[in-house]
gemmi code that builds the backbone of each chain (N, CA, C; Angstrom):
import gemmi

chains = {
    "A": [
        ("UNK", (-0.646, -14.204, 4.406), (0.360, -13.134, 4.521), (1.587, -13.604, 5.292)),
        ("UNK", (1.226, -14.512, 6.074), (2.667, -15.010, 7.145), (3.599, -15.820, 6.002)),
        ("UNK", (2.962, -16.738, 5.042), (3.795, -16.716, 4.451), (4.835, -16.721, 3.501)),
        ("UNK", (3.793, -15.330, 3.245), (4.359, -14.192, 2.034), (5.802, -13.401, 2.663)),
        ("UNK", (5.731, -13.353, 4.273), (6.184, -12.160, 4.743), (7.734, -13.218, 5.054)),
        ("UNK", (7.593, -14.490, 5.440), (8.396, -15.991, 5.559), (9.323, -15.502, 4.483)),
        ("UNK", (8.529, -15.876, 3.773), (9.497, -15.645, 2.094), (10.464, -14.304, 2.026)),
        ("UNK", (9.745, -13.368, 2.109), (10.707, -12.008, 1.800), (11.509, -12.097, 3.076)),
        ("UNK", (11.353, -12.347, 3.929), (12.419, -12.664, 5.340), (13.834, -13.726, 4.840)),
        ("UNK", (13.383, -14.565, 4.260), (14.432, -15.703, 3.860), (14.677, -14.977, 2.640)),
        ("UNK", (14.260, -14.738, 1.856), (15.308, -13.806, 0.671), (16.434, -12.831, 0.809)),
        ("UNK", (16.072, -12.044, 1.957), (16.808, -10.921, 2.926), (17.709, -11.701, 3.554)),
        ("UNK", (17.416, -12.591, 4.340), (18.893, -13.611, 5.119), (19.485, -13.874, 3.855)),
        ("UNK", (19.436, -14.396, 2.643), (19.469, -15.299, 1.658), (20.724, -13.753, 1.206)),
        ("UNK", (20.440, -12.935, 1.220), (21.030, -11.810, 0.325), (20.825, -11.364, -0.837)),
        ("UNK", (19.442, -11.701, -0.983), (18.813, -11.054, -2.323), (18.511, -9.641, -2.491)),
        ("UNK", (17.894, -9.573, -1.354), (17.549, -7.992, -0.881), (17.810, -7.687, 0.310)),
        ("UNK", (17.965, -6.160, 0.078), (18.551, -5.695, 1.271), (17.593, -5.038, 2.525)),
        ("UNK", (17.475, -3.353, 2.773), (16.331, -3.718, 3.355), (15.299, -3.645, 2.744)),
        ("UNK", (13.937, -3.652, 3.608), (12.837, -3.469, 2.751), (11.411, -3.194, 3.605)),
        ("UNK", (10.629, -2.651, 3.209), (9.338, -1.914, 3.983), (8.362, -2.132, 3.294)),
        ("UNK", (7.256, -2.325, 3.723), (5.676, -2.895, 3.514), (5.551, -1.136, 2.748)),
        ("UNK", (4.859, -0.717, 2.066), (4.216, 0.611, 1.906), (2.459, 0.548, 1.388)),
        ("UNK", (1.867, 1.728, 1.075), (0.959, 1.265, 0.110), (-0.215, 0.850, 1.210)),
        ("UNK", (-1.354, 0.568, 0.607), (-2.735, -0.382, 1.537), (-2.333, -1.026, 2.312)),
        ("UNK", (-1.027, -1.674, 2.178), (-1.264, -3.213, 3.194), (-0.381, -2.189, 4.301)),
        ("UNK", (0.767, -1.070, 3.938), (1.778, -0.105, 5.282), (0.510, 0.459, 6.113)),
        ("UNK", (-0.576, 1.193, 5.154), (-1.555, 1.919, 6.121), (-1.872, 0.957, 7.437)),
        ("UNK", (-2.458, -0.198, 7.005), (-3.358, -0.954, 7.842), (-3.074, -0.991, 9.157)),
        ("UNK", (-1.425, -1.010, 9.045), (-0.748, -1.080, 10.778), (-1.207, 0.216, 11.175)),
        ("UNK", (-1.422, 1.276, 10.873), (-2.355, 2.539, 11.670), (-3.197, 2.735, 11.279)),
        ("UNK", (-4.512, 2.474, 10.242), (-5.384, 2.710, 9.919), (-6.290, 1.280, 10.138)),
        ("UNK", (-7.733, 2.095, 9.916), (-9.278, 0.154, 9.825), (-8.474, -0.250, 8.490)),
        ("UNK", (-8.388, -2.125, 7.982), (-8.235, -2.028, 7.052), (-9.413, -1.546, 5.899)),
        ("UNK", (-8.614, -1.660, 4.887), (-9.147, -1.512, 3.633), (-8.462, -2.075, 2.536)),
        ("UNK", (-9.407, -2.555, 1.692), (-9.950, -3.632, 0.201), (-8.556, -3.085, -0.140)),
        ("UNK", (-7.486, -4.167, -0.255), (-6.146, -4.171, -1.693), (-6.573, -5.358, -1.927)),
        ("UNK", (-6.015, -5.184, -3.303), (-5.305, -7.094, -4.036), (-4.050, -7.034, -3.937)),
        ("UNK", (-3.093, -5.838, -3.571), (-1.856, -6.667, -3.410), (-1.088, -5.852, -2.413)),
        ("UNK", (-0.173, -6.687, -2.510), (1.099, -5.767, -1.513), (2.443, -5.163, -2.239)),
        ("UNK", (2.525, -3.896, -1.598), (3.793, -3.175, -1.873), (4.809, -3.091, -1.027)),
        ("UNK", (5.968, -3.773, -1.686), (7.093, -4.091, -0.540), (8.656, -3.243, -1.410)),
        ("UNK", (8.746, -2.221, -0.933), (9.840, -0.844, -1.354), (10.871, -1.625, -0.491)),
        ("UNK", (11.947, -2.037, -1.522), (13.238, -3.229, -1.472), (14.610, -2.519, -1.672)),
        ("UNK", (15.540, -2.987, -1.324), (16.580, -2.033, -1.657), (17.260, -2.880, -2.182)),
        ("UNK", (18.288, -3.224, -3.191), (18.684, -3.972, -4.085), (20.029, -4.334, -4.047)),
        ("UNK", (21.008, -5.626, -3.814), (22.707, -5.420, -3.856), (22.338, -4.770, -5.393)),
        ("UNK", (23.641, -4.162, -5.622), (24.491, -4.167, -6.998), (25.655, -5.184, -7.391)),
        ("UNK", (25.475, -5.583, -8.582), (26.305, -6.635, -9.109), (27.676, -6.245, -8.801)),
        ("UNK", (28.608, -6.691, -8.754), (29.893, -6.734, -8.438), (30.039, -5.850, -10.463)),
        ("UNK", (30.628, -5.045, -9.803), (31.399, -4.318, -11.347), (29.975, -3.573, -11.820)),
        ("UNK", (28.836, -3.503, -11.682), (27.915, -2.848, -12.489), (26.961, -2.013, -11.326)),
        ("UNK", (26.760, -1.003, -11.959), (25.987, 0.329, -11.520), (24.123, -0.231, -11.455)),
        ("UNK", (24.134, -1.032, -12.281), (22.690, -1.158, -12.433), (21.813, -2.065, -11.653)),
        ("UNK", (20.537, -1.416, -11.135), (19.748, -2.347, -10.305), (19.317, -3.299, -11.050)),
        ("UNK", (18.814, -4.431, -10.291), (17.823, -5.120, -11.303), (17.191, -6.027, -10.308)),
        ("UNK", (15.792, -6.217, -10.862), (14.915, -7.270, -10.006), (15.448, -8.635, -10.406)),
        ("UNK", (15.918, -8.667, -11.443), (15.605, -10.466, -11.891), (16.302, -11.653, -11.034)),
        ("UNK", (17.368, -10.970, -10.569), (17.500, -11.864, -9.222), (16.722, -12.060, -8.354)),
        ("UNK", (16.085, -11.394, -7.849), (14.835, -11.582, -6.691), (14.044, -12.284, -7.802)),
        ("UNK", (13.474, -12.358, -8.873), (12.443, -13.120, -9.816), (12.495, -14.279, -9.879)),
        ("UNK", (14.183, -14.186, -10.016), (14.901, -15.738, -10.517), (14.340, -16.456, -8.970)),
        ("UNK", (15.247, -15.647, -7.579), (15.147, -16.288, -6.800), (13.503, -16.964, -6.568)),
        ("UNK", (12.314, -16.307, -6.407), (11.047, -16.314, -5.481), (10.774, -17.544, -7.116)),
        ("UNK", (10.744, -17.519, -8.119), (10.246, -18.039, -9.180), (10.557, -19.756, -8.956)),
        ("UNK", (12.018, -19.459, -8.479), (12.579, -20.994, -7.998), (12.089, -21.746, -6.684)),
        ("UNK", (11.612, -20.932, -5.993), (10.705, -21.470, -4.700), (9.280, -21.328, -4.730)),
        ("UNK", (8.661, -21.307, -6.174), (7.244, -21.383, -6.087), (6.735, -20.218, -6.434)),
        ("UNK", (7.215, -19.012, -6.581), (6.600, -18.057, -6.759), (6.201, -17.655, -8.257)),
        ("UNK", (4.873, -17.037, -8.255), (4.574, -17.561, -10.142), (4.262, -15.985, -10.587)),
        ("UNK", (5.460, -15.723, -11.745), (4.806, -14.525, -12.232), (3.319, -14.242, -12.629)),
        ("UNK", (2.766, -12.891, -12.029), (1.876, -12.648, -12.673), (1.611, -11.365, -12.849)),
        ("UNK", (1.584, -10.848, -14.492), (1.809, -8.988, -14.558), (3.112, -8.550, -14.005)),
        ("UNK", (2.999, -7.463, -13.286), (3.790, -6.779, -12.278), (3.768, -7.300, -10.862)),
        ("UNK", (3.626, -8.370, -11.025), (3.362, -9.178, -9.658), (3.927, -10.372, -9.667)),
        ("UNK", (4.620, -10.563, -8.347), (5.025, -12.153, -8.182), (4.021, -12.271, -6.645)),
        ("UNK", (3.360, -13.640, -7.341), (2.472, -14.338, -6.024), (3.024, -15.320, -4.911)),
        ("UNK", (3.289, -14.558, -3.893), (3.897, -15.276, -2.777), (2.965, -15.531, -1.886)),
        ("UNK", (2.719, -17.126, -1.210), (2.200, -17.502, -0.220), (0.565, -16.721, -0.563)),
        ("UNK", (0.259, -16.857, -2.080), (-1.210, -16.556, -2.163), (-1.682, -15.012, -2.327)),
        ("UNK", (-0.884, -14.061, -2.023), (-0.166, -12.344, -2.325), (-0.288, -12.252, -3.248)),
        ("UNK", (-0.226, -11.521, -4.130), (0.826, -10.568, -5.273), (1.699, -9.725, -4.944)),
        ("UNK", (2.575, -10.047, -4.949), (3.429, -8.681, -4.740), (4.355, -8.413, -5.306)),
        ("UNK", (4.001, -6.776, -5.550), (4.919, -5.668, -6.083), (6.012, -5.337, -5.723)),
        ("UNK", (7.500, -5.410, -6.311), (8.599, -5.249, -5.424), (8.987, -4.068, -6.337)),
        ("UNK", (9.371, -2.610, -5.575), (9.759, -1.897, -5.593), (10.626, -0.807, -5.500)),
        ("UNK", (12.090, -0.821, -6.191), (13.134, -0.258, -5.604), (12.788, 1.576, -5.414)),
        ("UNK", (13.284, 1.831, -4.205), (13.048, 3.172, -4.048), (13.525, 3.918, -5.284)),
        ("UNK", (12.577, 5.126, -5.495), (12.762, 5.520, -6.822), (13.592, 7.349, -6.448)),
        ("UNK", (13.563, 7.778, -4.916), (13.584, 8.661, -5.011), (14.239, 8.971, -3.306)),
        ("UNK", (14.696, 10.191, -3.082), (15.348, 10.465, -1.421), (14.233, 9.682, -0.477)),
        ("UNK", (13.330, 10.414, -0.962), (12.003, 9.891, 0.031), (11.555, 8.655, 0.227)),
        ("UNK", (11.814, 7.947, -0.905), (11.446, 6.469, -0.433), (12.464, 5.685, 0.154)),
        ("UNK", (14.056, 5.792, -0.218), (14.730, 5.559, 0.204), (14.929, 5.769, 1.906)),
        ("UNK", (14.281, 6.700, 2.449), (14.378, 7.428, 3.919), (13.587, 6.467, 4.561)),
        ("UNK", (12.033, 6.334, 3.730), (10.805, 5.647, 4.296), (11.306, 4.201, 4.135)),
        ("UNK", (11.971, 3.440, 3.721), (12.514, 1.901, 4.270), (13.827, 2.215, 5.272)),
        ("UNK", (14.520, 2.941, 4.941), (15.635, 3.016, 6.266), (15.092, 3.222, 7.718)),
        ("UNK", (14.079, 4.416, 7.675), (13.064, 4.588, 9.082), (11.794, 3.619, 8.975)),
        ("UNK", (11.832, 2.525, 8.492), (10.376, 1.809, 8.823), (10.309, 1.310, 10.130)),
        ("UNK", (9.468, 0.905, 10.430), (9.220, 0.353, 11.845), (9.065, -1.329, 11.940)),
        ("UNK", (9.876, -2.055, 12.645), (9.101, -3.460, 12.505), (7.753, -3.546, 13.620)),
        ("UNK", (7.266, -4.751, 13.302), (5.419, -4.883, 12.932), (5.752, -6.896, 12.853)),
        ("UNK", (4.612, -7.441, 13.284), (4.542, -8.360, 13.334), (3.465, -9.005, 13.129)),
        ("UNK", (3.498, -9.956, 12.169), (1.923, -10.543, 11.342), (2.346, -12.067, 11.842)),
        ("UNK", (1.010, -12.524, 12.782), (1.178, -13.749, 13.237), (2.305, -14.673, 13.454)),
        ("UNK", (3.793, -13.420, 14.496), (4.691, -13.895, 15.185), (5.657, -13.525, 14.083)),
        ("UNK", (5.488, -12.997, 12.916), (6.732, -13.238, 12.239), (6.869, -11.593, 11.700)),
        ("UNK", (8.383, -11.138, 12.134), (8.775, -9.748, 12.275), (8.818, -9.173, 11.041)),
        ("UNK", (8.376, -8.126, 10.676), (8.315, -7.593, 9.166), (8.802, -6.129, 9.623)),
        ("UNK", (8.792, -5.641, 8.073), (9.078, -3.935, 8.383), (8.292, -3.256, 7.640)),
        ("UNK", (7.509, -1.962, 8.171), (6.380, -0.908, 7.670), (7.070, 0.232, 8.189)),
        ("UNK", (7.015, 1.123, 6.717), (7.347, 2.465, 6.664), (6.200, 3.177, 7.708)),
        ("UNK", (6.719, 4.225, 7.928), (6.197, 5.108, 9.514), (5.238, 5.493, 8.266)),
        ("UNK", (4.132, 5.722, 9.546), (2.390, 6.719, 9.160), (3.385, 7.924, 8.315)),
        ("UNK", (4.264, 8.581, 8.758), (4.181, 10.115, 8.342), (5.313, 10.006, 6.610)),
        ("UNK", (5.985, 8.061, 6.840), (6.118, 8.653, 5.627), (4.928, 8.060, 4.436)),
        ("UNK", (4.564, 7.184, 4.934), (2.995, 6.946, 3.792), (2.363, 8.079, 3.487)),
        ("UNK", (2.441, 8.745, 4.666), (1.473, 10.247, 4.359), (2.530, 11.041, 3.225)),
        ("UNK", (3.290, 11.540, 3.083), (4.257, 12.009, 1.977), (4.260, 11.457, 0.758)),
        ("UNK", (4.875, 10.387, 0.935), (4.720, 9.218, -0.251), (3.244, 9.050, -1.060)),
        ("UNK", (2.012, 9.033, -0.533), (0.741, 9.648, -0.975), (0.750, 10.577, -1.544)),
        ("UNK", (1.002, 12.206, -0.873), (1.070, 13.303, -0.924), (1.952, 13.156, -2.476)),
        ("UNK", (2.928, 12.691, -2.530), (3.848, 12.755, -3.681), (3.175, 11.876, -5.212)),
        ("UNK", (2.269, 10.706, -4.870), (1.947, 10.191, -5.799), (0.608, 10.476, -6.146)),
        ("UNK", (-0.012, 11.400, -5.448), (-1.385, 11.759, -5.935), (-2.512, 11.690, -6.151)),
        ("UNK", (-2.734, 10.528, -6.184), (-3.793, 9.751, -6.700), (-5.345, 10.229, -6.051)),
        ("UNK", (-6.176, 9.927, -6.341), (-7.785, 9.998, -5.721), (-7.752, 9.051, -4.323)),
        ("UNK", (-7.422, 8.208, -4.701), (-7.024, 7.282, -3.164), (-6.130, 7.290, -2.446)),
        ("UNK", (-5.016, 8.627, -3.328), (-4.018, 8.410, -2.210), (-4.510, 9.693, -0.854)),
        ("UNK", (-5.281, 10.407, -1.853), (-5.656, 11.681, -0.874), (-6.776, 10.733, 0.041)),
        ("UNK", (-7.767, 10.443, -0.048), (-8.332, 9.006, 0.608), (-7.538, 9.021, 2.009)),
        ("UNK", (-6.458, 8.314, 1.786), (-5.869, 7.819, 2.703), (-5.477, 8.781, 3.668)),
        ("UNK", (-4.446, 10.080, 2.707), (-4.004, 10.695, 3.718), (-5.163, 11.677, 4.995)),
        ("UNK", (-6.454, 11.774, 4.202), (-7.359, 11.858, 4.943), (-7.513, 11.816, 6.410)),
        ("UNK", (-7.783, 10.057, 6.161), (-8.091, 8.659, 7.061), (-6.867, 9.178, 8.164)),
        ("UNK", (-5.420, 9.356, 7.837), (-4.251, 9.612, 8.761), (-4.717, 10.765, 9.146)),
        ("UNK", (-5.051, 11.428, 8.916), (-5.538, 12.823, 9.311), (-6.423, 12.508, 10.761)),
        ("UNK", (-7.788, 12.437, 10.249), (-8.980, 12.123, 10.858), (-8.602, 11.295, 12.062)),
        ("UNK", (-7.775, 10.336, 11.617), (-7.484, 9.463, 13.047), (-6.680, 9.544, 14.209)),
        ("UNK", (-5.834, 10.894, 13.631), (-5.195, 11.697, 14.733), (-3.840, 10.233, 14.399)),
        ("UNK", (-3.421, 10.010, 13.556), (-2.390, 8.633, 13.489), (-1.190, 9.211, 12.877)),
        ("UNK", (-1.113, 10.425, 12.650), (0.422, 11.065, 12.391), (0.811, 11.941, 12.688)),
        ("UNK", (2.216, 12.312, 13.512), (2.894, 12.792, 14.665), (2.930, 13.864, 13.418)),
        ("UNK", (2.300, 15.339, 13.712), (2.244, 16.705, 12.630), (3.747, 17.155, 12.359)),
        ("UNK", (4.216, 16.829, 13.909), (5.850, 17.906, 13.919), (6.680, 16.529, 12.710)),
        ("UNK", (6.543, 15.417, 12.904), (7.658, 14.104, 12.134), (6.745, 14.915, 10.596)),
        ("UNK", (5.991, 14.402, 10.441), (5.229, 15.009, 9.079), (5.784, 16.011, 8.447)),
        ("UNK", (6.016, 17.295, 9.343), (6.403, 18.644, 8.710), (8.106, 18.112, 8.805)),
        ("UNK", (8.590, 17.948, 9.139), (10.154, 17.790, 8.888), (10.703, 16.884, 7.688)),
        ("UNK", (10.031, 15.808, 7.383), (9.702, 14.966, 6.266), (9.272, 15.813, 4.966)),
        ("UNK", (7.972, 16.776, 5.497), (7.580, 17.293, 3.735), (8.847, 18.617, 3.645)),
        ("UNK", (9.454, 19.221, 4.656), (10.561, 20.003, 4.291), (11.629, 19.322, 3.409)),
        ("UNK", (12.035, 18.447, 4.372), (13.543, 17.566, 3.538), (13.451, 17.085, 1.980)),
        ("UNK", (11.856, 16.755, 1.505), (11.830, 16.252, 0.224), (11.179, 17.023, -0.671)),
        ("UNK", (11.359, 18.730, -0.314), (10.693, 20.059, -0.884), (9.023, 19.499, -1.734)),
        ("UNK", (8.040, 19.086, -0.234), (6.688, 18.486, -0.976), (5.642, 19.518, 0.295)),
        ("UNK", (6.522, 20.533, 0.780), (5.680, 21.428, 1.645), (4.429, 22.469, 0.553)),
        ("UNK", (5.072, 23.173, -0.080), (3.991, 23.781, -1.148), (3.126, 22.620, -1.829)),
        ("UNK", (3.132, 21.459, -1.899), (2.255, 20.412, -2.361), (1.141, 20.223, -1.106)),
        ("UNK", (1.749, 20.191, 0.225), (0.731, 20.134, 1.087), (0.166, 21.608, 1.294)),
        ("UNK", (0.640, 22.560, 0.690), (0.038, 23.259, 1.568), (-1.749, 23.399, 0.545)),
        ("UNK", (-1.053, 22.977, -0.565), (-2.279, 22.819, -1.774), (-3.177, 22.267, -1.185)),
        ("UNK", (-2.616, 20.743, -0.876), (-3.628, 19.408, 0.231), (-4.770, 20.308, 0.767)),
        ("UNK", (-3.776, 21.083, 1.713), (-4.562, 21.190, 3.598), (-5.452, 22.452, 2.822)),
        ("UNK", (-5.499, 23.062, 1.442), (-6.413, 24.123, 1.472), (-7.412, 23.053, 0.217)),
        ("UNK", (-6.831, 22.744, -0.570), (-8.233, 21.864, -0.903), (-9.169, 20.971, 0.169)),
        ("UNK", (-8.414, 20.323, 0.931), (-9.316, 19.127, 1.420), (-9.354, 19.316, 2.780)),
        ("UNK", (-8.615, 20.401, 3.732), (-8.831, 20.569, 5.250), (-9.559, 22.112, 5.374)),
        ("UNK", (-9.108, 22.728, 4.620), (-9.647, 24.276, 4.751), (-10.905, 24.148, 4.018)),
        ("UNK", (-10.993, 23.393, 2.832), (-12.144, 23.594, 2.166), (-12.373, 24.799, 1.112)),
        ("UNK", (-10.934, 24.982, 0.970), (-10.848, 26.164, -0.538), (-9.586, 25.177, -1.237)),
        ("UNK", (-9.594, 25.948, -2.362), (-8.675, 25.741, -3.156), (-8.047, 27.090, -3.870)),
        ("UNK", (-6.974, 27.726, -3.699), (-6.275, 28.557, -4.143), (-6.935, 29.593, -3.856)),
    ],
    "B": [
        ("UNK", (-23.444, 1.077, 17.597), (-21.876, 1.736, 17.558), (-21.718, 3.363, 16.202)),
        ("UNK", (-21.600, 3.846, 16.411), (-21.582, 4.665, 14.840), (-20.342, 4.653, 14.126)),
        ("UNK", (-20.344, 4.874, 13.009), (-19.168, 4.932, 12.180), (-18.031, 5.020, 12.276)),
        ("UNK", (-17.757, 5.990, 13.120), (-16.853, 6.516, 13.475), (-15.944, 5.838, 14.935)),
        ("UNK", (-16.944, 5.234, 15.983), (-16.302, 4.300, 16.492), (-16.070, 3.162, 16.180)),
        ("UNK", (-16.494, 2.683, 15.428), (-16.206, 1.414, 14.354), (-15.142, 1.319, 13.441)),
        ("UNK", (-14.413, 2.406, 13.239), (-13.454, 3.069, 12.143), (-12.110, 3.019, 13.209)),
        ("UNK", (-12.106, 3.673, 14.655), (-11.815, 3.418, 15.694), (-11.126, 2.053, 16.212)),
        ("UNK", (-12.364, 1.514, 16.321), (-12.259, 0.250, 16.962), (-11.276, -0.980, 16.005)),
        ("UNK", (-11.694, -0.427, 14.882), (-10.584, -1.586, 13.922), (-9.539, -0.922, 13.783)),
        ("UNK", (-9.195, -0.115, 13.838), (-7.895, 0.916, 13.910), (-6.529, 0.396, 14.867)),
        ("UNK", (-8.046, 0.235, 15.871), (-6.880, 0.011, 17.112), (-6.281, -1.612, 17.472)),
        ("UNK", (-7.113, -2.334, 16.201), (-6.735, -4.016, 16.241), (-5.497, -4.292, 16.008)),
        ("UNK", (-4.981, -5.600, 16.229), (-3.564, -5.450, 16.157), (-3.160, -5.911, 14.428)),
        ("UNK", (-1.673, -5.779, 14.568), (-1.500, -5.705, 13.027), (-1.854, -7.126, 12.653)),
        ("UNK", (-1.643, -8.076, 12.630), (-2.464, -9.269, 12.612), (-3.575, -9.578, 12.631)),
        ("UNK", (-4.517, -9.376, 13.405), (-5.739, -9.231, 13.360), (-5.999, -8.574, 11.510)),
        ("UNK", (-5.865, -6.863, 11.807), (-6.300, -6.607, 10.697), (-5.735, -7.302, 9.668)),
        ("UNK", (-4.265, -7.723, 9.243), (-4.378, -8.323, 7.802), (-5.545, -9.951, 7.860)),
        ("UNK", (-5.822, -9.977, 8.830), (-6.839, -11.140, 8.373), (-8.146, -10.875, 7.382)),
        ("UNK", (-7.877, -9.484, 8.280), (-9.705, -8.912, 7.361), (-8.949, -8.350, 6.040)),
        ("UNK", (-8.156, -8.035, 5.937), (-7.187, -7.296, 4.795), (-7.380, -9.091, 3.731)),
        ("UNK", (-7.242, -9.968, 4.169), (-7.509, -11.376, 3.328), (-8.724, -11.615, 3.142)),
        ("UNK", (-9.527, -11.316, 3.838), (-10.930, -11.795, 3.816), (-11.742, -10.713, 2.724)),
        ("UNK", (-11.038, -9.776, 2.705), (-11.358, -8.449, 1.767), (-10.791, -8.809, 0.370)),
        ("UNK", (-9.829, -9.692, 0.422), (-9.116, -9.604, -1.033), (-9.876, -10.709, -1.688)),
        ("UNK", (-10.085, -11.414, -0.457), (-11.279, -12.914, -1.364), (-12.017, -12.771, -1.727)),
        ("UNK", (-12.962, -11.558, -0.939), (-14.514, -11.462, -1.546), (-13.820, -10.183, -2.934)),
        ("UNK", (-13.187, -9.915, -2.836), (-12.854, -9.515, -4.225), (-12.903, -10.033, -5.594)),
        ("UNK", (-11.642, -11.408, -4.802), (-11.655, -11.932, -5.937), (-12.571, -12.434, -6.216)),
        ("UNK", (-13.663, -13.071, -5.556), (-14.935, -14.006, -6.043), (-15.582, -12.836, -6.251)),
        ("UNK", (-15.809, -11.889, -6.215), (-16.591, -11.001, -6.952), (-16.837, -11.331, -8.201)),
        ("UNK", (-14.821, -11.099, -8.499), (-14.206, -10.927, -10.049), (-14.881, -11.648, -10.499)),
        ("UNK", (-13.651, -13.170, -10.183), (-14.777, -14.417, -10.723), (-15.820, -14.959, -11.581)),
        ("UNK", (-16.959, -14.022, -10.415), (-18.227, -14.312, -10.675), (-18.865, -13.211, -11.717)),
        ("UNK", (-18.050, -12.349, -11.979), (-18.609, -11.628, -13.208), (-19.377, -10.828, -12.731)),
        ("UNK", (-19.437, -10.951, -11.253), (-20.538, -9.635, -11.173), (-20.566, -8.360, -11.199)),
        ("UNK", (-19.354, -7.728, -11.120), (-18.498, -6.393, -11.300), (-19.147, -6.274, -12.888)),
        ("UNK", (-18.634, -6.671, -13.947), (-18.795, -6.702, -15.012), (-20.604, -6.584, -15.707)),
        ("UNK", (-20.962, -7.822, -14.899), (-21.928, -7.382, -15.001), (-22.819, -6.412, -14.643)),
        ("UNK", (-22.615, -5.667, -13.430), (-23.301, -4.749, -13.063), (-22.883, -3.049, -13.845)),
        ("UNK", (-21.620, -3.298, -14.221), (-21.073, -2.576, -15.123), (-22.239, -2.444, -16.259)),
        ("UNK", (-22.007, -3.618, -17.034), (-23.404, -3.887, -18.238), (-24.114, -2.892, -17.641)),
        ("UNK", (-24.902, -3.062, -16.740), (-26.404, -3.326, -16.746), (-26.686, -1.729, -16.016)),
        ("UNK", (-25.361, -0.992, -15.294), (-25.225, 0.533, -15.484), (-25.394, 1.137, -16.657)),
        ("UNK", (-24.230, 0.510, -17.554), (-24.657, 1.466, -19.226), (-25.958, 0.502, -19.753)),
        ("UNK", (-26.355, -0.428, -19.842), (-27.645, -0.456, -20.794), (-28.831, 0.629, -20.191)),
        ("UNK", (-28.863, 0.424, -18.530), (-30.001, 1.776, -17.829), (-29.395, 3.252, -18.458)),
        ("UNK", (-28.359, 3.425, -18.512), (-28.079, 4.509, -19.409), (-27.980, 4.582, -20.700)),
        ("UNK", (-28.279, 3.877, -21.397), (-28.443, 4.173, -22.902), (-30.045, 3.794, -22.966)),
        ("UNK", (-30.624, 3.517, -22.365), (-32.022, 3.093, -22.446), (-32.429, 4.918, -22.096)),
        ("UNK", (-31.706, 5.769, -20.726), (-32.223, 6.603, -20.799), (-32.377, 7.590, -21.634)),
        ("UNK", (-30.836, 6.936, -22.338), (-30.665, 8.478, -23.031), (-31.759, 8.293, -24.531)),
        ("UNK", (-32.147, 7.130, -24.826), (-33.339, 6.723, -25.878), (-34.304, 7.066, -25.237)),
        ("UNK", (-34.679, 7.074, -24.248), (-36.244, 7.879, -23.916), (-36.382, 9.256, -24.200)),
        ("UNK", (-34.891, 9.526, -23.785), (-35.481, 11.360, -23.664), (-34.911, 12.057, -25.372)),
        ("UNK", (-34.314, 11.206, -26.163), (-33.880, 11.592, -27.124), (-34.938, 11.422, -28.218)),
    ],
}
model = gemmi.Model(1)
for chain_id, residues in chains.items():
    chain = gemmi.Chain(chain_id)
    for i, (resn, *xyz) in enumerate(residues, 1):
        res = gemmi.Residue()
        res.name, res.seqid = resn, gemmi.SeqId(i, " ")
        for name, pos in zip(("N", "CA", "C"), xyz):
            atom = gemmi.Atom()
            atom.name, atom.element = name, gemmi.Element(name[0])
            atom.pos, atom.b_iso = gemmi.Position(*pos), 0.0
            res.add_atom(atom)
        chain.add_residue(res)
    model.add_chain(chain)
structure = gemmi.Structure()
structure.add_model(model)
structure.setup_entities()
């Protein structure tokens, strides 16, 4: 992982990408026990071409591809990784790399989106594991309730939790 | 220790620490893969289930 995390550090000096935040299994781990991923999710923020509106990865592809990095799927394998690079798709993800927190994996400074916005970002994508997780944040007493509730206001995902906290904390559903 | 302080106790490791086990988790994964044993145990779930459903059928 040090140096997976090497790499996306020198791409960022380099000016490939702009900022960028760990999210996903590998964001939990900095507040949660880990748990089993195969890869990492790293939510990137992208220049725009001089004259054009449109994002695009293939510069970051071109770049990591030219220093060793080998496509595979939806994945480029850095320093033994896979990883998923992800431009924010939405207010909320965009918020959760501007407020990430840096974090440090064997001396070398990285950035992880805050517990409360993984918990949203879950909350928003749904999944069987994502409720899993937000659980685990729950249970472990690892997310500040008041940052949480100001977060699910701003990205109108409060009636989604309130679904959450009566399926899986109250123990009813509707 | 019970579960729950154990859940705890790695919680509170540092971020380093845990991605080590976060690697050590992705290996025995992959040699799982690998080794076919996922797959196979897959098999050998549905053949015990189609074997059952021929007994009682």
């Amino acid at each position: 992982m040090k140096a997976t995390l090497e790499a996306i550090n020198r791409m960022q000096a380099d000016g490939v990408i702009g900022e960028y935040a760990i999210g996903g299994a590998v964001g939990a781990t900095l507040y949660l026990e880990p748990a089993a991923t195969l890869d990492v999710d790293i939510f990137v923020t992208l220049p725009t071409a001089p004259g054009s509106l449109l994002l695009s990865l293939a510069p970051l592809y071109d770049y990591l591809k030219s220093r060793g990095g080998t496509v595979k799927d939806e994945h480029i394998v850095i320093g033994g990784w896979p990883v998923q690079f992800l431009p924010p798709k939405n207010e909320l993800e965009r918020e959760a790399v501007a407020e990430s927190v840096p974090a440090t994996v064997e001396g070398v400074t990285t950035w992880v989106m805050s517990a409360e916005h993984l918990v949203a970002i879950a909350l928003c994508t749904g999944r069987s594991k994502d409720h899993i997780r937000i659980l685990q944040f729950i249970e472990q007493d690892a997310v500040d309730r008041g940052k949480l509730q100001g977060i699910l206001e701003r990205h109108g995902l409060t009636p989604k939790w309130k679904r959450f906290e009566r399926k899986y904390l109250e123990g009813t559903d509707e | 220790m019970s579960k729950q302080e154990m859940r705890k106790r790695l919680a509170a490791l540092s971020f380093s620490e845990k991605v080590k086990i976060l690697e050590k988790l992705r290996d025995r994964s992959v040699a799982l893969a690998a080794s076919g044993l996922r797959q196979k145990s897959a098999e050998g779930t549905r053949e015990k289930a189609e074997a059952g459903k021929g007994s009682k059928g």
